[in-house]
C-alpha positions in Angstrom: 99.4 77.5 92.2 96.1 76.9 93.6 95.7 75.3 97.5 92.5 74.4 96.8 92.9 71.2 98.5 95.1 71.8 101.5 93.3 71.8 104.8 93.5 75.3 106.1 93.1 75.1 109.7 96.1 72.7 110.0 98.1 76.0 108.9 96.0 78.1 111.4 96.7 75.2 114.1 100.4 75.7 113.3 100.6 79.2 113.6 98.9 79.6 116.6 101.3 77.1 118.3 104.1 79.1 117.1 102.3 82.7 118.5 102.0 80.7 121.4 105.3 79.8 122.4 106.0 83.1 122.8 108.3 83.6 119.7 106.8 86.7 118.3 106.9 88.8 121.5 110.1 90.3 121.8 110.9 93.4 120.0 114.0 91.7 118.4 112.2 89.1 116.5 109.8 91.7 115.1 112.8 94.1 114.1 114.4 91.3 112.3 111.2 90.0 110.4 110.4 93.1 109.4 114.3 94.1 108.1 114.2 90.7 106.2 110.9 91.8 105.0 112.5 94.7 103.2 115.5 92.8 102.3 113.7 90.5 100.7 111.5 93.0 98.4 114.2 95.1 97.8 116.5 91.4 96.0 112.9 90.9 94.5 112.4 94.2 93.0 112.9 93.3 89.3 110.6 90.3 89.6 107.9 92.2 91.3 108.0 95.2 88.5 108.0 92.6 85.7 104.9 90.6 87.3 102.6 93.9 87.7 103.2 95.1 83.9 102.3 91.6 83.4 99.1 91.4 85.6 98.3 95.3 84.7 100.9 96.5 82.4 102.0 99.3 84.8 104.7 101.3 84.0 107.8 100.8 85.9 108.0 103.9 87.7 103.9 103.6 88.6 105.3 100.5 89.6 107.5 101.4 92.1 106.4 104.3 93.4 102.8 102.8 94.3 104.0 99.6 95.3 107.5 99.4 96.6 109.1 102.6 97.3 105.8 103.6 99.5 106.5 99.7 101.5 110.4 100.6 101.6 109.1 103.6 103.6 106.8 102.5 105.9 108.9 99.5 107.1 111.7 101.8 107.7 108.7 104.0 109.8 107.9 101.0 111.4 111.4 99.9 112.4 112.0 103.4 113.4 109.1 103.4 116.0 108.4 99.8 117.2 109.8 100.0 120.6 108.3 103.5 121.0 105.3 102.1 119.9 105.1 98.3 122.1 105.9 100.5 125.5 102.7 99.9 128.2 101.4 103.3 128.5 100.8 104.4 131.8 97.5 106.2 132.8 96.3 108.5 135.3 93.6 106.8 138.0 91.2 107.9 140.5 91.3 108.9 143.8 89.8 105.5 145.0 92.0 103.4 142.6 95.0 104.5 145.1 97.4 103.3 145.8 97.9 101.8 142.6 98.8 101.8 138.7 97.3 102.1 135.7 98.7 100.7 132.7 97.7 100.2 129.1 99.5 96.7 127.1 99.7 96.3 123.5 99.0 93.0 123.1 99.3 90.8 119.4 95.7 89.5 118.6 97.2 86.4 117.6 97.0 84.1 114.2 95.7 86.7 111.7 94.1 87.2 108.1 95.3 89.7 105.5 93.4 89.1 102.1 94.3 91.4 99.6 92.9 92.8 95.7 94.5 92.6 92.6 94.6 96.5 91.4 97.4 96.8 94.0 98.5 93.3 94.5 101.7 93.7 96.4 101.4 96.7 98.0 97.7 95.9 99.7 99.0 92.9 100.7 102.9 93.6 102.0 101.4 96.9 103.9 99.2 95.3 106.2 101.7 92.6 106.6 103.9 95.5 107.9 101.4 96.2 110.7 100.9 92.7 111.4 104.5 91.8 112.1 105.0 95.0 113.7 102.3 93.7 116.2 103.5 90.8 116.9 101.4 88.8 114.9 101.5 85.4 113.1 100.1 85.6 109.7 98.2 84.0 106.7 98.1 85.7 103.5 95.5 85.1 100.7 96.6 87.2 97.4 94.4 88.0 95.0 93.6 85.2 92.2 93.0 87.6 89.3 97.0 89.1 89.6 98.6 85.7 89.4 102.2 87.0 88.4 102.3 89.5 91.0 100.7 86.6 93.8 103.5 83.7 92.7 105.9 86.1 93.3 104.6 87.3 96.8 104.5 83.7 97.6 108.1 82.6 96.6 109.5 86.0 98.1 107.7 84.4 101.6 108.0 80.9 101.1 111.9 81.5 100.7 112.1 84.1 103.5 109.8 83.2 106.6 109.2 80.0 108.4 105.2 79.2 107.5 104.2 78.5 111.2 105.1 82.7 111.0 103.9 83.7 107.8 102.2 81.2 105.0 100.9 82.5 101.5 97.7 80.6 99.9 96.7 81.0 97.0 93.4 80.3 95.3 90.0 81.7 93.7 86.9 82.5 95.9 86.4 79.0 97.3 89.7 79.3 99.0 88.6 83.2 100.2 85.3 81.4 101.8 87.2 78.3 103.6 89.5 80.7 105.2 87.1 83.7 106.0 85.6 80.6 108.1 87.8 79.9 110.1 88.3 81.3 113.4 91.5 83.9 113.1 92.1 86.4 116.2 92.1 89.1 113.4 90.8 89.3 110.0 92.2 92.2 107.4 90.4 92.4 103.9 91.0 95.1 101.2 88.4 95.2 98.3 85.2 95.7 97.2 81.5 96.4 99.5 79.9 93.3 98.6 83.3 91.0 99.7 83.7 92.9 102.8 80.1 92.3 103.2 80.5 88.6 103.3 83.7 88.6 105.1 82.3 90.8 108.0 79.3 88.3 108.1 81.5 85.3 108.4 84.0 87.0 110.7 80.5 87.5 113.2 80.1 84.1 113.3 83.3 83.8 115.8 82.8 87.5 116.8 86.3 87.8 115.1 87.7 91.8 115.3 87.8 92.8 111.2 89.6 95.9 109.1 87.6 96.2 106.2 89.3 98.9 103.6 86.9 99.0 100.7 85.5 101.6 98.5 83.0 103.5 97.1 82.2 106.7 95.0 84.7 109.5 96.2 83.7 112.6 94.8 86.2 115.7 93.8 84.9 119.1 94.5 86.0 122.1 92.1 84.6 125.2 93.1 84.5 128.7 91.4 88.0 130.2 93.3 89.5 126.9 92.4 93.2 127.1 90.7 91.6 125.1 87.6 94.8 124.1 86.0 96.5 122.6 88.8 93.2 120.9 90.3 92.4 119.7 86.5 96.0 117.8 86.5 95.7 116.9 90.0 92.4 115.3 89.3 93.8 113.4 86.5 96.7 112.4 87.8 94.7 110.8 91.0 92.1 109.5 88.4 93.7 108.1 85.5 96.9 106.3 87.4 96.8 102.5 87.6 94.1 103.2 85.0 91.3 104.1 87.5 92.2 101.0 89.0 92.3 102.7 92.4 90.2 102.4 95.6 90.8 106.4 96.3 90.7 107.4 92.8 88.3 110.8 92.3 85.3 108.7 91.0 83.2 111.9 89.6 83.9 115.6 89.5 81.2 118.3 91.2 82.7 121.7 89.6 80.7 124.4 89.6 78.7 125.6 86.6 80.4 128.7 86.2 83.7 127.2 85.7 82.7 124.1 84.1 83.1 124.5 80.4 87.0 126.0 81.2 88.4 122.7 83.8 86.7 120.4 81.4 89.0 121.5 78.6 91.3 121.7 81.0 91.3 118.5 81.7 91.0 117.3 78.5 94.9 118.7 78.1 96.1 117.5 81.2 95.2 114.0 79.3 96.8 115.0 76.1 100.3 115.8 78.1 100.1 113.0 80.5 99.7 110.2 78.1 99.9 112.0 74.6 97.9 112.3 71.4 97.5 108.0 71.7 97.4 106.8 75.0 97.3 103.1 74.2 101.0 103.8 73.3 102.4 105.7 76.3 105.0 104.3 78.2 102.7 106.2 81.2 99.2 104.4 80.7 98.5 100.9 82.2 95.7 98.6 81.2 92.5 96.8 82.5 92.8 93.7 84.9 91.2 91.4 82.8 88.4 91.2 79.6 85.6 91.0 82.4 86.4 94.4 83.9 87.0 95.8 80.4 83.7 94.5 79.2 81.7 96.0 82.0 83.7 99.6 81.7 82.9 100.0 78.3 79.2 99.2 78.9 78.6 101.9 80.9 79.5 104.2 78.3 76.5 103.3 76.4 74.4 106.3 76.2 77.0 108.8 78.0 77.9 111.9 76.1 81.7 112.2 75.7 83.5 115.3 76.0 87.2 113.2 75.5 88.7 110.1 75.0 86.4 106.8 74.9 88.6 104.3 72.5 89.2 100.9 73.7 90.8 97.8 72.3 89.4 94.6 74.2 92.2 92.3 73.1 95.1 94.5 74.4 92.9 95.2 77.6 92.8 99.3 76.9 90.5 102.2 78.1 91.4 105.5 76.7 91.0 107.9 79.6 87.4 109.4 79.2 85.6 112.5 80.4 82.0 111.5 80.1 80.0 114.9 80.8 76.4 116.0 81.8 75.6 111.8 83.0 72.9 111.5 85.1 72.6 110.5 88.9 70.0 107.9 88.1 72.8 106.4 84.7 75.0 103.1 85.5 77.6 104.8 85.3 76.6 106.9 88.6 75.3 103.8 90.7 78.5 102.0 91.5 82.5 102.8 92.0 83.6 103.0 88.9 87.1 101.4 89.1 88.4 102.4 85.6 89.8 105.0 83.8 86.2 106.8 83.2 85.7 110.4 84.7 82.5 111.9 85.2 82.2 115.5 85.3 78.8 117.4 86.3 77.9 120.5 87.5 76.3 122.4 90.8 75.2 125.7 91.4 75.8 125.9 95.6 77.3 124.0 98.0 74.1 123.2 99.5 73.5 120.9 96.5 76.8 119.2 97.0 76.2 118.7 100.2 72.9 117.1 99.8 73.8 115.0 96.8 76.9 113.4 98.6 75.0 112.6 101.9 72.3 111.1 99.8 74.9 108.3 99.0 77.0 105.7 101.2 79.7 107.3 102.7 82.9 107.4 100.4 86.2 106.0 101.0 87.8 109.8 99.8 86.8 113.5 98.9 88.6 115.9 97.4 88.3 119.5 97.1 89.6 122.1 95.6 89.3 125.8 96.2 91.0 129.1 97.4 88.0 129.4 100.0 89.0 128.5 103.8 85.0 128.6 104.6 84.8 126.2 101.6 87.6 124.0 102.6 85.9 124.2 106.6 82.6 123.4 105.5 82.8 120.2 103.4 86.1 118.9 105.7 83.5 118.9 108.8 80.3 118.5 107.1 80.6 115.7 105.0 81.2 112.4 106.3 84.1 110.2 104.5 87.4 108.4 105.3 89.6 110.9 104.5 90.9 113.2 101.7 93.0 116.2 100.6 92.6 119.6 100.1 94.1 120.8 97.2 95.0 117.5 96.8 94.1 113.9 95.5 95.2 110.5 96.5 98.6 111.3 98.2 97.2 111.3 101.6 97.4 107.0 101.1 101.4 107.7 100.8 101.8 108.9 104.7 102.6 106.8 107.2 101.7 109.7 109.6 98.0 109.7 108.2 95.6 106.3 109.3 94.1 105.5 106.5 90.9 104.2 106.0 86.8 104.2 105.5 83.9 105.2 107.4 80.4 103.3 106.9 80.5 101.7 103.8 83.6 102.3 102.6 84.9 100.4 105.9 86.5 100.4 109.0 89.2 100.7 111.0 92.7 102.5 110.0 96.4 101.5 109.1 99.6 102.8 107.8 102.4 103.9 110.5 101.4 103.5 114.0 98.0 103.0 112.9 98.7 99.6 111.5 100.2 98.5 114.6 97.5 99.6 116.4 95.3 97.2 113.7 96.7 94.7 115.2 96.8 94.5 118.8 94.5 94.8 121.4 95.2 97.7 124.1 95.1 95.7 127.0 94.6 97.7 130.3 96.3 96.8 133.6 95.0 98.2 137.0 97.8 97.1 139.4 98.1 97.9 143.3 100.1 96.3 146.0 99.5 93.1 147.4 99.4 94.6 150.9 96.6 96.5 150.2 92.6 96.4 150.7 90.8 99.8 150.5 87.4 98.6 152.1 85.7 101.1 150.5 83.1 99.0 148.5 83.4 96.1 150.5 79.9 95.2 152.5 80.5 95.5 156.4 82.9 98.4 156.1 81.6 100.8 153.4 81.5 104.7 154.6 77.9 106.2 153.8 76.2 106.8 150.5 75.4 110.0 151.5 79.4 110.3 152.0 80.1 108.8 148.5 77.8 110.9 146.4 79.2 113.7 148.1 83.1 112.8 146.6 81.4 111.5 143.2 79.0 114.0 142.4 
């Protein structure tokens, strides 16, 4: 369904007359969106795992674990921690502030945006949601066009749940993306890609409306020579190949040093071969391409690449074999852009110097990984290296926390969410100096200020 035609800031008129009645203030009607919110997923869950294999053909425990078991979680968090979370914080003040208080509100922004991609349709779109409702928010919510199973069934779940002066879905290509990015929301939230966010963060100045972009980039993995190549070869591929590359997080190249090279690449090669098997168009493990466009523009940027593994693809069944592509250069196609498909990279370095240098040489990434038994290692690129965030050890898990913010730096985005983070996305901390009515220092009032020779003396 498409609401090409359906005049959008009637719905934004609607939903700020709601917010403003006061309705989504209390506590209460926050816990009880947000329990009908899982309710309502949970009765859904078959529907939801049959419309993402047929958007993306993701297996059913991919499925779930990437996109409804992690929600299940951090609503529960949520719930948990709202009232902790909504309580004024009180502040300490100074000396010529007294008698008085200090106090820091959280207050809801208002009627906001959440506009969300199609390589994790429900989950990029029901997590913000979480952090919107848990702020006390109204919301619109604009899924993504190119996962239209997984979108009709976010929009009957909310249709049939949630009044739509709360929550409304619309649907829609890019025209409906631009109409809405127009208008003047309190808060806008947009998951996808740089040149989107690009557009959305213009649009959003025009009203000087407060923005979350969560976007992407190139995130590098680091393998150096004390590495535990096995388990960072399988951890790489795991983060890598899941969803089919199709992640925002996803190790976009490996940096492993040339000593070691040659080993993790076979290595790697195995971890393919037990993940997905001899054929990994028929593993009930491997998911496929969003659509012939992205397949098409994958497989051209193996022209030219030397292959170390995989490279088969079948355009009509939307398939990429999971490739290692080895010694690419910076300058190829492949190594301009995020990849965003089930193509790894692999090249080589001979100090950390080089890393370093290389990596700052290119927009900030969304995620770095690294892997080594080296603290000075782990110290050194952790601090030195500017990125949204990462793992140790580790790849794409640190997305599953709701006790990590989430999020990019530069141009991979910014601002955070997950747990208190995504409340904190949406609402403004409001602060409060309070003193009582009786009261008038005279301080900085003309006709009965002390000296300034007094005052810099207390305020130097």
């Amino acid at each position: 369904m498409s609401d090409n035609t359906a005049d959008f800031s009637v719905f934004l008129k609607e939903q700020r007359e709601f917010y403003y009645s006061g309705a989504t203030y209390p506590a209460e009607f926050r816990l009880a969106m947000l329990d009908m919110l899982l309710g309502s997923i949970k009765t859904r869950e078959a529907d939801i795992l049959a419309a993402l294999d047929q958007d993306l053909g993701k297996p059913a425990f991919e499925a779930f674990t990437n996109e409804i078991g992690i929600l299940y979680l951090e609503i529960r968090h949520a719930m948990k921690n709202l009232r902790r979370w909504m309580r004024p914080e009180r502040t300490r003040l100074e000396f010529f502030h007294l008698p008085g208080s200090g106090y820091i509100h959280k207050d809801p922004y208002g009627s906001v945006l959440i506009m969300a991609p199609w390589n994790y349709p429900f989950q990029l779109l029901a997590s913000p949601l979480i952090g919107a409702i848990a702020g006390g928010n109204t919301a619109i919510l604009k899924p993504s066009e190119l996962a239209p199973a997984t979108s009709k069934v976010f929009r009957d779940l909310v249709e049939s749940t949630f009044d739509p002066s709360f929550l409304r879905v619309v649907e829609g290509g890019p025209e409906v993306s631009i109409a809405l990015i127009d208008l003047d929301f309190d808060k806008i939230f947009f998951t996808g890609s740089v040149q989107v966010g690009k557009l959305v963060m213009a649009s959003a100045a025009r009203h000087l409306t407060p923005i979350t972009l969560e976007l992407g980039g190139k995130s590098p993995a680091i393998v150096d020579e004390t590495a535990n190549l096995e388990q960072a070869a399988r951890k790489i591929a795991w983060g890598k190949f899941n969803n089919s590359g199709q992640t925002c997080v996803a190790p976009d190249y490996v940096l492993v040093h040339e000593s070691v090279s040659a080993q993790f690449k076979a290595l790697l090669a195995e971890a393919i071969r037990k993940f997905y098997g001899n054929d990994p168009s028929a593993s009930p493990h491997y998911g496929r391409i969003i659509n012939l466009r992205h397949h098409d523009r994958l497989t051209a940027l193996l022209a030219g690449e030397k292959i170390h593994s995989g490279g088969g693809s079948d355009r009509e069944a939307r398939y990429i074999e999971p490739t290692i592509v080895e010694d690419s250069s910076w300058d190829s196609p492949l190594m301009q852009d995020e990849i965003f498909g089930p193509i790894l990279p692999v090249l080589t370095y001979a100090d950390l110097d080089e890393v370093e240098e290389r990596i700052r040489s290119l927009p900030k990434p969304l995620a770095l990984y690294v892997f080594t038994r080296n603290s000075q290692t782990e110290r050194r690129l952790s601090h030195r290296l500017s990125y949204g965030g990462g793992g140790v050890n580790s790849t794409i898990l640190q997305v599953a926390s709701s006790f990590l913010p989430f999020g990019g730096v530069g141009h991979s985005g910014t601002g955070h969410y997950h747990g208190k983070a995504s409340f904190e996305a949406f609402t403004h901390r409001k602060s409060i100096l309070k003193q009582p009515a009786w009261y008038n220092s005279g301080l900085a009032l003309p006709g009965s200020q002390p000296s300034l020779a007094f005052i810099r003396k207390i305020m130097h």
